[in-house]
ZAMARGU-4260 file (C-alpha; in steps of 0.2 Angstrom, whole numbers, plus 5000, padded with zeros to 4 digits):
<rodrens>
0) 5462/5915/5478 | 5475/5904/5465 | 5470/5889/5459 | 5470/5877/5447 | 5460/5876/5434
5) 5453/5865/5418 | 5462/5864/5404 | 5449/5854/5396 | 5431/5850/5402 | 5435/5837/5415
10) 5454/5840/5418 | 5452/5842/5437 | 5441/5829/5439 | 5451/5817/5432 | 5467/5821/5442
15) 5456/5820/5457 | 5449/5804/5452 | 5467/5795/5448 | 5476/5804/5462 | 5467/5815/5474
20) 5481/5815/5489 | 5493/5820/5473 | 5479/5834/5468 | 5478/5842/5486 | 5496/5840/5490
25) 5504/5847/5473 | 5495/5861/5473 | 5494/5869/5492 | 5512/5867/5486 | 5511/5877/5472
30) 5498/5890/5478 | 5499/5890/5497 | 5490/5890/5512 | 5472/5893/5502 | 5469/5887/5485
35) 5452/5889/5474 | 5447/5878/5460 | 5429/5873/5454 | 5422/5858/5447 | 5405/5852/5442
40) 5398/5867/5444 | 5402/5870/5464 | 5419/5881/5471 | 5430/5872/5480 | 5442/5880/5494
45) 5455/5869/5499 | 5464/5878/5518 | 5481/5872/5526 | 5485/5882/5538 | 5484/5877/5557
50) 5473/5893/5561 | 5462/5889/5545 | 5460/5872/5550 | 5455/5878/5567 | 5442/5889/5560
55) 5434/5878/5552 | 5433/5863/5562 | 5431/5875/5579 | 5426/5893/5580 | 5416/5895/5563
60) 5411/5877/5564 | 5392/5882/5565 | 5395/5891/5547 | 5396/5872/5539 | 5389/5857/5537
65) 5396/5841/5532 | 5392/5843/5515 | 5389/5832/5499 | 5400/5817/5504 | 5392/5813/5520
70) 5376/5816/5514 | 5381/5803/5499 | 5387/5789/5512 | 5370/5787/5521 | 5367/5776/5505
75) 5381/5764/5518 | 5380/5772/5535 | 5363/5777/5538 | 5361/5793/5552 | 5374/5789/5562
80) 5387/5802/5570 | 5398/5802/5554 | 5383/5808/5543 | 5368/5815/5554 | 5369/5836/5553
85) 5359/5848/5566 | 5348/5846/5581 | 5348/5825/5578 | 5366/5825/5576 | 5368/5836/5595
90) 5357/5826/5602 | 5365/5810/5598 | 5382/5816/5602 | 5376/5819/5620 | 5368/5802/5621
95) 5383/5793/5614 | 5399/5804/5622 | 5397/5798/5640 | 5398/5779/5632 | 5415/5781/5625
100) 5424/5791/5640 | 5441/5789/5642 | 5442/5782/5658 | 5427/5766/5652 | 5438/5763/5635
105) 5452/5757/5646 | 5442/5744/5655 | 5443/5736/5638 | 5462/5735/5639 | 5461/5717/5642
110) 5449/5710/5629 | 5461/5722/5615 | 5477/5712/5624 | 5468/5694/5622 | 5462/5697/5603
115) 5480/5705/5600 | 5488/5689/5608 | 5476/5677/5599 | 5480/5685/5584 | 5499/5682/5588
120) 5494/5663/5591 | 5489/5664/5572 | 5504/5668/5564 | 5521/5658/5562 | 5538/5662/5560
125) 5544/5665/5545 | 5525/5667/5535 | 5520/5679/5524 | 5505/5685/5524 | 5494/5703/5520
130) 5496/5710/5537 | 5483/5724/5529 | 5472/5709/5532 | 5477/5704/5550 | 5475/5719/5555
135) 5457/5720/5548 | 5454/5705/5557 | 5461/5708/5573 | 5452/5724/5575 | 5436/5717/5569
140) 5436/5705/5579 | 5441/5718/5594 | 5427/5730/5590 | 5415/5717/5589 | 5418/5708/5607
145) 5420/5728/5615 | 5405/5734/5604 | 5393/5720/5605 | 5399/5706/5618 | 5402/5694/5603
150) 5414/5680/5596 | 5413/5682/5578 | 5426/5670/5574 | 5414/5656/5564 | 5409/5674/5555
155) 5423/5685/5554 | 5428/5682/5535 | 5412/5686/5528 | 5408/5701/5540 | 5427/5706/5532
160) 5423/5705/5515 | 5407/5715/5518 | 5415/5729/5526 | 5431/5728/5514 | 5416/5730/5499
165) 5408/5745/5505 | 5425/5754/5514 | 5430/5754/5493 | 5415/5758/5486 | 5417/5775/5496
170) 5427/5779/5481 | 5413/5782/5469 | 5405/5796/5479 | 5419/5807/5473 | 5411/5805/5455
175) 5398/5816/5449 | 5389/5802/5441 | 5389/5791/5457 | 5367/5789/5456 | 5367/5784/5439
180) 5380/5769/5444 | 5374/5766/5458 | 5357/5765/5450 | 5363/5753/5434 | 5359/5736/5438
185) 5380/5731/5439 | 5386/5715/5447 | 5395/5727/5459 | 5378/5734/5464 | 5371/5720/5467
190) 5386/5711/5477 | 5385/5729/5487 | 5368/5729/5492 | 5369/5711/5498 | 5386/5718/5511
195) 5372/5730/5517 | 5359/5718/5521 | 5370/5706/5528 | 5379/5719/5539 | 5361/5726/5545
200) 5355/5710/5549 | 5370/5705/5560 | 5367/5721/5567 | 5350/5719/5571 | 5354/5702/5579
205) 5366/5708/5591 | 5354/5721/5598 | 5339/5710/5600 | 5352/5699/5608 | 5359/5715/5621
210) 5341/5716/5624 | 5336/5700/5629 | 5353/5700/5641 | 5351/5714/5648 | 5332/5710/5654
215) 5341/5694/5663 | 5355/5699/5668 | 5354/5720/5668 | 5370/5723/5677 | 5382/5710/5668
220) 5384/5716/5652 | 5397/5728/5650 | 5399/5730/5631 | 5394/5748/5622 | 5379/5741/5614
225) 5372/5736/5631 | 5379/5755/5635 | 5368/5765/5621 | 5354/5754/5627 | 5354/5762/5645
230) 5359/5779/5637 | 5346/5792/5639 | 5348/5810/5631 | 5351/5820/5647 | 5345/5838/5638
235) 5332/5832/5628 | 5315/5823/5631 | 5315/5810/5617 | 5323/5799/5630 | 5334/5783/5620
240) 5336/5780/5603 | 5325/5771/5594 | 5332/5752/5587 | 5332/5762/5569 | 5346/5775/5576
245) 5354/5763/5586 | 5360/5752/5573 | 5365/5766/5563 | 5377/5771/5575 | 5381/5756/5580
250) 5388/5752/5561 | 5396/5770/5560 | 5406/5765/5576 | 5406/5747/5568 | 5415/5754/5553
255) 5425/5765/5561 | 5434/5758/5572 | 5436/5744/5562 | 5443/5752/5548 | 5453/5768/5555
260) 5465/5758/5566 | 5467/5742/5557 | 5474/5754/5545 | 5483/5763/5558 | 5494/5747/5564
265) 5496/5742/5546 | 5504/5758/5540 | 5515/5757/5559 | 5520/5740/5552 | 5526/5747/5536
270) 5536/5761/5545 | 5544/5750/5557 | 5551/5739/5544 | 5559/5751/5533 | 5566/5760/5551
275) 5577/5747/5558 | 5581/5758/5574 | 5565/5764/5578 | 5558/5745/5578 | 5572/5740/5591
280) 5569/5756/5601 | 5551/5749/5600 | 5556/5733/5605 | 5567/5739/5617 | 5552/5746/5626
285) 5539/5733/5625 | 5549/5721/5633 | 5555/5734/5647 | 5539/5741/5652 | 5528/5723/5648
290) 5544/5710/5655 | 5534/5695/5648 | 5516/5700/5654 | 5501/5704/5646 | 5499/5722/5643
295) 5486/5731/5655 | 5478/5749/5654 | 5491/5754/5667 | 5504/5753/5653 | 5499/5765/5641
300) 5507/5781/5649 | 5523/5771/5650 | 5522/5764/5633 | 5529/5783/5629 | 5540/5779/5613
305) 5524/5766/5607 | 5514/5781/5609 | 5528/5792/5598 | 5528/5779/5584 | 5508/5778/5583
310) 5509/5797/5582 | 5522/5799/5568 | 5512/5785/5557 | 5494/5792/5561 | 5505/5809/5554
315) 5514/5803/5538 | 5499/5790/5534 | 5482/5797/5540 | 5467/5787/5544 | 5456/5800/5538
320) 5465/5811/5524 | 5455/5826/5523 | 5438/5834/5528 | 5425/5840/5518 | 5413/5854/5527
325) 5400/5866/5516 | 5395/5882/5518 | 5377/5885/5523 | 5382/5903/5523 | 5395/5916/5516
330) 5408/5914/5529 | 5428/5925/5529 | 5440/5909/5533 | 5459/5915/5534 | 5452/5932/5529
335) 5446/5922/5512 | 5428/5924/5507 | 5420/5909/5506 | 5402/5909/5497 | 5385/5899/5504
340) 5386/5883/5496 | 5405/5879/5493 | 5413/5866/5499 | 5428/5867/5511 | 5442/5855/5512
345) 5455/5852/5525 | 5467/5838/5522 | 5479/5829/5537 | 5488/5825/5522 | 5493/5841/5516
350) 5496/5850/5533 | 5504/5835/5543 | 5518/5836/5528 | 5520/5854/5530 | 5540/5858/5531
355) 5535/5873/5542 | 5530/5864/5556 | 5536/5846/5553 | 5555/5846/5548 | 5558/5832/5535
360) 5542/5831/5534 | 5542/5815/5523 | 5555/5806/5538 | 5547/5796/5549 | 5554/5802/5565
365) 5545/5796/5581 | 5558/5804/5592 | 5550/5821/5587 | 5535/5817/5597 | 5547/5814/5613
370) 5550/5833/5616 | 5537/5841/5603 | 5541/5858/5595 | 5532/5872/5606 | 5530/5885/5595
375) 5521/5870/5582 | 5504/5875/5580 | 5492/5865/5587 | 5482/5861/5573 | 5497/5857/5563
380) 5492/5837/5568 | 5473/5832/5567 | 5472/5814/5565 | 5456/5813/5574 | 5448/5829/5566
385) 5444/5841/5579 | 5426/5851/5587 | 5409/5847/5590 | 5413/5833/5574 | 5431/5826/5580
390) 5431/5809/5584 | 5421/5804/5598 | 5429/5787/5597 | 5449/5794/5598 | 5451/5789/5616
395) 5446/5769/5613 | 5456/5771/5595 | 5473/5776/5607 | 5471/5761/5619 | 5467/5747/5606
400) 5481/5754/5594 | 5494/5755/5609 | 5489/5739/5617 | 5489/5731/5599 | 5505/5736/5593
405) 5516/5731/5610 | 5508/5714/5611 | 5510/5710/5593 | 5527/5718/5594 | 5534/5707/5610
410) 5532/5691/5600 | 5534/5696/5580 | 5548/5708/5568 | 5539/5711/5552 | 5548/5713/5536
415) 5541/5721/5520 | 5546/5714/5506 | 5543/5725/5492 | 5555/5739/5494 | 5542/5751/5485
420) 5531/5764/5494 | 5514/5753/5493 | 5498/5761/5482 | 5484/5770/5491 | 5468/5770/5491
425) 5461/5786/5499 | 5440/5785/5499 | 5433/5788/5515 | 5450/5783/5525 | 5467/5782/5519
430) 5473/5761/5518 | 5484/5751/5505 | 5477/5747/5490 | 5483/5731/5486 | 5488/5726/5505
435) 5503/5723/5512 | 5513/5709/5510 | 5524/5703/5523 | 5537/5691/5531 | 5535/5690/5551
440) 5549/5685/5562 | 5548/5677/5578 | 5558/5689/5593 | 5556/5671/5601 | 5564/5659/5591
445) 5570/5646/5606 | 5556/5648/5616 | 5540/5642/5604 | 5530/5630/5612 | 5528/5618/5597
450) 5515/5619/5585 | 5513/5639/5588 | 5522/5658/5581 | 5521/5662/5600 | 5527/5662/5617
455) 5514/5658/5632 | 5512/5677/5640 | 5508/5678/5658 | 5493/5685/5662 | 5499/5692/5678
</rodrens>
């Protein structure tokens, strides 16, 4: 297979480390649909192609595991979903997937449209402010109340500035030399491990509290904590998980979707200001299917262009950049030998800008997602990865971006400022490196009731 190789020792590594979208992009580009480098010692197989990506997230998926990377983020996420490999990992997808069915996420509908409308209370027309940072906050605050039946207003900032911390210290996994830092005693270190305590003793709070609810008052609590707390592993005879596992899943969900959509909405933001007609068609749409309510479950198959634009963004800007699987045997992918050992890469960020199944490729166009291109490839577009490992969260990740993004969007216009493409920082998901600053604009002007960036919103 072509590939690139060192030109000095360390070449690769260094282009990975400054730009590692660039790396994968540039040279599927040049080489094609498979390309082999190796690096510190290990071969690395990078696959583009629709089918490829389908073999290794799907049919072969049993060839791999998740490989170094994961195995390196326990340091942050313990065992949870993201991380655990075999029989544990099995058995906790089974305990965990009847949680987070489709039809139980939208019963959530109306605490994503109260934070998302609180959050719209917040702002003020005219302000500029990090919407990065909103965002972050909004779903934090939505993940928190859904996950765990909690207000974490008095707490938000510093649970914030915990997860921000480890989220960026993803980055040094990708260095070969990431035990010796992380064993150095570093201010960073240090400042990191107190984010890791904090963050598991909130989380050890909130499931002694679950606890003690649901011994009182069994059948009122409704959030997914109190949920994995009834769940029982239906195949196996190990019964529930342990308070150890639970948090561990609970702060891989925690993360997750905290991170993936506040990143999400950010990066629709962004789009929308630099695409004057898409955000009035948006517009258009909220206020057509909404008519000065609050949005409800019942609106998401009518929120159709809302839908369109989330897809195009999650297309052109990623949550999760790429996937890293290793071999645990020699396995032919896209009739490629691949040896025991090697690790395997599939990047959204190189197939969802592939010309040959997304025209203009670097355009956002969410009228392409109105009357999709049959003869494109399903696994052109894999956002929310894909197998026995795609995200068991995607369900709950649609309704509280769409809910998000019309109720935000009947009260606010944002404008971007910096005319530039913003840096990003791709670790573990894809998000702007320095924020995003912006200017928002009240849709409402003559309406605001005083001393507030929003307009009352009927309930009803």
């Amino acid at each position: 297979m072509p590939g690139p190789v060192n030109r000095f020792f360390g070449d690769l590594a260094w282009q990975i480390t400054v730009d590692r979208l660039g790396f994968l992009l540039n040279n599927a580009r040049r080489y094609g649909d498979e390309v082999s480098y190796r690096m510190a010692g290990r071969d690395f197989f990078l696959f583009s192609h629709p089918d490829a990506v389908r073999e290794v997230l799907v049919t072969q998926n049993d060839a791999f595991n998740k490989g170094l990377m994961m195995r390196r983020a326990q340091t942050f996420l313990g065992q949870g979903l993201l991380t655990s490999e075999g029989d544990f990992h099995r058995r906790q997808r089974r305990i965990t997937q009847p949680v987070f069915h489709p039809q139980r996420m939208a019963s959530y509908a109306p605490i994503i449209a109260d934070y998302s409308r609180r959050a719209a209370e917040r702002w003020h027309d005219g302000e500029k402010l990090d919407i990065h940072a909103q965002m972050s906050r909004l779903t934090l605050e939505i993940v928190c109340k859904t996950l765990f039946g909690a207000e974490v207003e008095d707490e938000v900032e510093q649970i914030g500035h915990d997860m921000d911390l480890i989220v960026r210290r993803f980055a040094r996994l990708f260095s070969p030399l990431h035990q010796f830092l992380n064993r150095i005693p570093l201010p960073s270190n240090f400042r990191l491990q107190r984010s890791i305590r904090r963050l598991n003793a909130l989380l050890d709070r909130f499931i002694v509290e679950r606890r003690a609810a649901q011994s009182l008052a069994p059948s009122d609590q409704k959030d997914l904590l109190t949920l994995l707390l009834k769940a029982r592993d239906s195949e196996g005879d190990q019964g529930a998980m342990s308070d150890r596992q639970l948090r561990d899943e609970c702060l891989t969900i925690f993360a997750a979707g905290h991170e993936t959509t506040a990143n999400a909405l950010t990066f629709v933001f962004l789009l929308l200001a630099r695409n004057p007609a898409a955000e009035a068609q948006l517009h258009a749409e909220v206020d057509a299917v909404l008519q000065g309510r609050a949005a409800t479950a019942d609106d998401l198959d009518r929120l159709v262009f809302t839908r369109a634009v989330m897809s195009e963004a999650m297309r052109l800007y990623p949550p999760v950049w790429g996937i890293g699987r290793q071999a645990m045997r020699e396995v032919r992918i896209a009739e490629q030998t691949v040896p025991a050992e090697a690790v395997v890469l599939v990047s959204q960020w190189v197939t969802h800008r592939d010309p040959r199944w997304w025209p203009e490729p670097e355009t956002f166009k969410p009228e392409r997602w109105l009357a999709p291109d049959p003869n494109r490839p399903r696994w052109a577009y894999f956002p929310f990865g894909g197998g026995l490992r795609g995200c068991i969260g995607e369900a709950f990740a649609w309704t509280e971006g769409m809910l998000a993004l019309a109720t935000l969007a009947q009260h606010f216009r944002v404008e971007i400022p910096d005319p530039n493409p913003p840096k990003l920082l791709a670790t573990i998901t894809l998000r702007p490196k320095f924020g995003l600053m912006a200017i928002v604009k009240s849709r409402n002007v003559n309406t605001l009731p005083r001393g507030t960036g929003v307009p009352p919103v009927s309930a009803t």
